[in-house]
N, C-alpha and C positions, 0 to 999 in steps of 0.2 A: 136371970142372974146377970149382975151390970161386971165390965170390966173393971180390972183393976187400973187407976187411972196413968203408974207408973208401966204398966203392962203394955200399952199402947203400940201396935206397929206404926212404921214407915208410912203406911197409907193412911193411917188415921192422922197423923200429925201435916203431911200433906194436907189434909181435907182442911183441917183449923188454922193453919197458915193465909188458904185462899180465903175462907171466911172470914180472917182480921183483915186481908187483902181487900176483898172487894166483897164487903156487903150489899146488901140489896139497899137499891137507895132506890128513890123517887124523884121525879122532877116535878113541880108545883107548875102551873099554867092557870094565868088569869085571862080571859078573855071577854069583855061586856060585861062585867060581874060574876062571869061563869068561871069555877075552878075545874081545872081538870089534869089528872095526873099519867105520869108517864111513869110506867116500871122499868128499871133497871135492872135486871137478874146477873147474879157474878159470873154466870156465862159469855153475858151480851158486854160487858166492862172490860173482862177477857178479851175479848176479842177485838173490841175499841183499840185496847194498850197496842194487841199485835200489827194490829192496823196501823197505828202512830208511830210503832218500832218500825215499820216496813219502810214506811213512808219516807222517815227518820234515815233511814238505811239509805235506801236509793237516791234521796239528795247529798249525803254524802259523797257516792261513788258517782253520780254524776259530776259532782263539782272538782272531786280529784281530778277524773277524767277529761274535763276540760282543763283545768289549769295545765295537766305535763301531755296534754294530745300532741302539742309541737314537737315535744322531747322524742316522746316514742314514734312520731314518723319520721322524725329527722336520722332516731339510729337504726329505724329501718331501713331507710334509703343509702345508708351508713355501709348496711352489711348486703343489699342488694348491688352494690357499684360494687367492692371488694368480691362478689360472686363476679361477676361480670369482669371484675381484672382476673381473676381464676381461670376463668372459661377461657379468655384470651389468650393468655399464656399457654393452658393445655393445646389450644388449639397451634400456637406457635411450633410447640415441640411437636405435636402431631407432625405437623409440616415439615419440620426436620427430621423426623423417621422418617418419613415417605420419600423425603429428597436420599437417605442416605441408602433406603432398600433400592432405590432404584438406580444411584450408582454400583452398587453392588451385585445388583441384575444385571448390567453392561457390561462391569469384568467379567462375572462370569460366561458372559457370553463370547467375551473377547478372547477371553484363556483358553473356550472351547474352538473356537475360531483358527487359535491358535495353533491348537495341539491336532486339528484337521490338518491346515495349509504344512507342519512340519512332519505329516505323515505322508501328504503328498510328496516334498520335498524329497523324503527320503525312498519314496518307490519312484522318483525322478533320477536321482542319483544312482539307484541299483540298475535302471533302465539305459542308463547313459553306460554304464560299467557293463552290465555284457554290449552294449554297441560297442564300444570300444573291443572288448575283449573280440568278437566277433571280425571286426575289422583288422585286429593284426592278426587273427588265424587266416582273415582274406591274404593279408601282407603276405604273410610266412608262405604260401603258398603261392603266391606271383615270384616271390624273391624265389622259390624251388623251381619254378620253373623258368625264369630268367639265369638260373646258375646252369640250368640242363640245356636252354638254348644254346649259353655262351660254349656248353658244351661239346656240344654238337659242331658248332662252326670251328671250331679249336680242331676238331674230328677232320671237317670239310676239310680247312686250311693245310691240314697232316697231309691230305689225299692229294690234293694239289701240288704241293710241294714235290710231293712223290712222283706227281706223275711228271713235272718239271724237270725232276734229276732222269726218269727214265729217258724224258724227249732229248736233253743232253747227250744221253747215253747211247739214244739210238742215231743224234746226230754226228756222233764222233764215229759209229758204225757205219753209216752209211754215205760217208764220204763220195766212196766211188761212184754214187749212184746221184749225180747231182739234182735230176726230176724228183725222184725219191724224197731225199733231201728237202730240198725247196717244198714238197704237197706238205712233209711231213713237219717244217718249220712252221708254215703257213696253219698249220692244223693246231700245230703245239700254241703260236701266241692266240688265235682264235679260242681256245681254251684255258689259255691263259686269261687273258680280255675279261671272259667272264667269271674265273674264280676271282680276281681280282673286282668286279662289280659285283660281282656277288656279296665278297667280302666287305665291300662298302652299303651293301645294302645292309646286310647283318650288325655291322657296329652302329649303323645310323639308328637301327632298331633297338640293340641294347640302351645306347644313349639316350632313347625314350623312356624305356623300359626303365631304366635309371633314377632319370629326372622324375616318373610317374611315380616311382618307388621313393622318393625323396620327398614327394608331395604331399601321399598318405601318411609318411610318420609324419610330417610336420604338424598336420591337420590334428591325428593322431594324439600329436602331444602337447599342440593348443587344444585340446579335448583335456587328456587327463590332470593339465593344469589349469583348467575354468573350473574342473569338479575337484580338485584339490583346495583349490583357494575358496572354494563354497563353502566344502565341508570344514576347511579351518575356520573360516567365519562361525558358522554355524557352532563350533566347538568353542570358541571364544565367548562367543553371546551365552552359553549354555554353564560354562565355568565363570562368566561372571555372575550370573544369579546365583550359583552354588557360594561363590564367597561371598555375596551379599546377606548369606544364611551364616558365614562364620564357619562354613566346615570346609573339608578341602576335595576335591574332584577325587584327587587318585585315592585319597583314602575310600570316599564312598564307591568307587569302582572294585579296592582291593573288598570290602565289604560286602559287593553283591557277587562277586565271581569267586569267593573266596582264591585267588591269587594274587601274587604282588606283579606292579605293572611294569617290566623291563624295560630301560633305554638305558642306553650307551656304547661303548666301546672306542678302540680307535680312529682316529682319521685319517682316512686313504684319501685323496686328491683324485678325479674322476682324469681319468686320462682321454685326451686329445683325439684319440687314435680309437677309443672303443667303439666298436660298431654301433648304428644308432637303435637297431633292436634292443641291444644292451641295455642304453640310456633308456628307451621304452620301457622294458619290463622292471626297471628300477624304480623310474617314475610310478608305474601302473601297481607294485608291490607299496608304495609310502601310501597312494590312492588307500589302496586296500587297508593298511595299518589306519588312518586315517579315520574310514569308513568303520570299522569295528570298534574305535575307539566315541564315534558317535553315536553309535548304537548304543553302546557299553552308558553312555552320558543320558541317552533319549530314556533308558530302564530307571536307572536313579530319578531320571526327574519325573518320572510318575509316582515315584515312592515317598518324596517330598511332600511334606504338607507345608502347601506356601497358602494354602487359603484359611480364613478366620473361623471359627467352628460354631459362632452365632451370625443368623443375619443383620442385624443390627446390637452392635455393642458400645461400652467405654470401658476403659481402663478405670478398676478401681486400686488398684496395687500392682507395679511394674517390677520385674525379674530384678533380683540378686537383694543389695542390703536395704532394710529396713526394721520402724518398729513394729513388734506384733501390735497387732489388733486386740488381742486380750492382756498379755502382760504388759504392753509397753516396753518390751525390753529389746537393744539389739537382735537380729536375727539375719540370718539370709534366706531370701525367699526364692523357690527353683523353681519358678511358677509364673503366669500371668494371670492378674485375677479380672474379669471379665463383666461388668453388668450390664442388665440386659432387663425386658419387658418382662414383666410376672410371666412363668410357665413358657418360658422362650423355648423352641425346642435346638438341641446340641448335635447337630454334625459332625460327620469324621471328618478329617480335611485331606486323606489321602485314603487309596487303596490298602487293606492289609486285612487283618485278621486279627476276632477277639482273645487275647490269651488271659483277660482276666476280667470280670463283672459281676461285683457284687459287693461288700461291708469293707473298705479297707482303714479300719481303722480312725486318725481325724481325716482321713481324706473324704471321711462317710459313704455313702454309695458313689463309687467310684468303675469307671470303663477305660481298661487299657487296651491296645490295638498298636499288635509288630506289621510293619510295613514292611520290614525286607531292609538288607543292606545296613543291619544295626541301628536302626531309623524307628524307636517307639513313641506315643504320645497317649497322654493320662487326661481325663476327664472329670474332675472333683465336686464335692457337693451337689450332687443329684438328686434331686428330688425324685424320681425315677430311671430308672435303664430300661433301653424295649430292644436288646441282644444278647446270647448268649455267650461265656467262651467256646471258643473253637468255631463260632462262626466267621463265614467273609466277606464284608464290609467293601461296597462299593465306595468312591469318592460321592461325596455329600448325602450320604445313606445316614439318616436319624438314628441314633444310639440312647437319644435320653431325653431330659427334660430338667431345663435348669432350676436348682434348689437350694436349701442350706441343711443339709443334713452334716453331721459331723465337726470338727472344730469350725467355726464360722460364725460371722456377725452378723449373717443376712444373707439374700438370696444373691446368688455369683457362680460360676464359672472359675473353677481351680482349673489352667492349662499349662501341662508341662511336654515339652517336647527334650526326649532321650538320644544321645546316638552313642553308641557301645557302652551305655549304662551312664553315662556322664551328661547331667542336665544342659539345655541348650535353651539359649534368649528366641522365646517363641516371636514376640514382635520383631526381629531382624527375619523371620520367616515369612510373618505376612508382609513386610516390605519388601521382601523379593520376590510374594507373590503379586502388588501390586504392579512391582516393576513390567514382569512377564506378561499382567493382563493389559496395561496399558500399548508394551507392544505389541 
């Protein structure tokens, strides 16, 4: 049964396409008279053409290939010099972290330096203050016993006297008896003679005793004014970094001690005439206000966070007015916004305690920490927290790892420093903590 020839598949019409294509041909050869033929089958034709196309092909793509060979190794050398300014560059900034980790490895060793040599200072000053105290309980006690000496001789001098008006008495007695008389005159100024030397030995001795006792307080009170004038210094250096933060000493003090700090009253004029103990314990009483009052400065400035809460950072948005980053609109920012190396990790910058870690809203994962003294600081855009609330947070103990979670255009550091609820310019803080590490 023959097909029908409208019925035909794909494959059969294929087949008669090649066979109008490349029939079987022969090639004729004459040689000496001789014919001889060569078969051509539409296989071996086939396969000719592909040959020719190949061939075809490859001198093409070589002849491209030559004529733009200079082009394409010119913009390769194009984009290898451009990698090569790249590399430079990173390696530049490379070398600018490194310079700036390692000043900042020096403060902190400076600040630590520091905060030893002012703890010496201060068991220096407690040590000079019982020596002092120590030495006027010696005072008080010479001076008791120079008052009982003088006593005594006042006693002596009574007895003398006495026995003077008796020899008087017994001279106008015994008159009649002129031997008498004369043994008994002779006996009288011989003991006279010597309450009199006596008496001079006695005054020649308080007059030491005096002068001695004039000595020690002076000493005394070149003592408790070398450690007065210390401790003022020490107080002045200590309230000028606190205003270099923009807050005020006696408020942070009323803050940690919850009381207000008294001074005043009127002015009495130091009289002329007051004994010099007096003047001592006066001076030795301002020491002591003084000393408490540096004490009272020494607790605050551990509470301060005057250090930077990344190792290496920049400023990408500065406290107070600006435009937002998403709307473009006025705004004031309570913050310093902070950038840093991908996955930087975020330090506390003072001692305190977690009172909050975890979703605050655009702050996104955010870490707060009360230091005491009305003194809190926030942590924003985290990409993680590794503290909880209610934990206690040494100075430069890791709390997180820098992120963009939350309102944010990228990875950074939100840092806001609080004192009684009311935002504070964090970068006047680390400038007063550079002030501190450089001295």
């Amino acid at each position: 049964m023959t097909a029908h020839p409208f019925r035909s598949g794909p494959r059969e019409r294929l087949r008669r396409l090649v066979a109008r294509l490349y029939p079987e041909r022969q090639i004729v050869l004459r040689v000496d008279g001789r014919l001889s033929f060569i078969r051509l089958s539409p296989r071996k034709q086939m396969a000719a053409t592909l040959v020719v196309l190949a061939a075809g092909a490859w001198t093409a793509y070589a002849s491209v290939g030559y004529v733009f060979h200079d082009a394409i190794v010119a913009s390769k050398d194009r984009q290898i010099e451009g990698i090569r300014l790249a590399y430079r560059s990173l390696l530049g900034e490379m070398g600018e972290y490194q310079k700036r980790f390692a000043a900042i490895s020096q403060d902190l060793v400076k600040n630590h330096g520091l905060m030893l040599s002012l703890v010496e200072e201060n068991a220096a000053l407690q040590q000079s203050l019982k020596d002092a105290e120590n030495k006027l309980t010696d005072t008080r006690a010479e001076r008791k016993r120079v008052a009982a000496a003088r006593a005594r001789l006042k006693h002596q001098l009574g007895e003398v006297e006495g026995k003077m008006r008796s020899l008087a008495n017994r001279n106008f007695s015994l008159k009649d008896d002129l031997q008498v008389v004369e043994a008994d005159l002779e006996r009288a100024m011989n003991e006279r003679n010597e309450a009199v030397s006596e008496g001079q030995r006695m005054r020649q001795r308080i007059v030491r005793l005096e002068a001695r006792l004039a000595d020690l307080q002076k000493r005394e009170r070149e003592t408790v004014h070398r450690l007065t004038d210390q401790a003022v210094a020490h107080i002045e250096n200590v309230e000028k970094v606190i205003a270099m933060t923009g807050l005020n000493a006696d408020a942070l003090i009323t803050a940690a001690t919850g009381r207000e700090i008294g001074r005043g009253g009127p002015f009495v004029a130091a009289k002329e005439g007051r004994p010099a103990g007096g003047h001592l314990m006066a001076e030795l009483s301002t020491l002591d206000s003084r000393l408490d009052h540096w004490q009272a400065l020494q607790d605050v400035m551990r509470r301060l966070p005057l250090a930077a809460p990344l190792d290496g950072y920049y400023v990408t948005s500065s406290f107070g007015k600006r435009r937002d980053p998403i709307n473009k609109k006025w705004a004031m920012h309570y913050g310093l916004d902070l950038g840093s190396t991908k996955k930087a990790s975020v330090y506390v910058t003072a001692p305190g305690r977690v009172t909050f870690a975890g979703w605050k809203g655009k702050y996104g994962r955010m870490v707060e920490v009360d230091h005491g003294a009305g003194v809190k600081t926030r942590y924003g855009h985290l990409r993680k927290f590794t503290v909880k609330k209610g934990q206690a947070v040494k100075f430069r103990d890791k709390i997180g790892v820098l992120g963009n979670s939350g309102r944010s255009t990228g990875e950074h550091l939100h840092y806001e420093i609080q004192f009684k609820g009311k935002p504070r310019n964090p970068m006047k803080f680390i400038r007063a903590g550079h002030y501190v590490f450089k001295e």
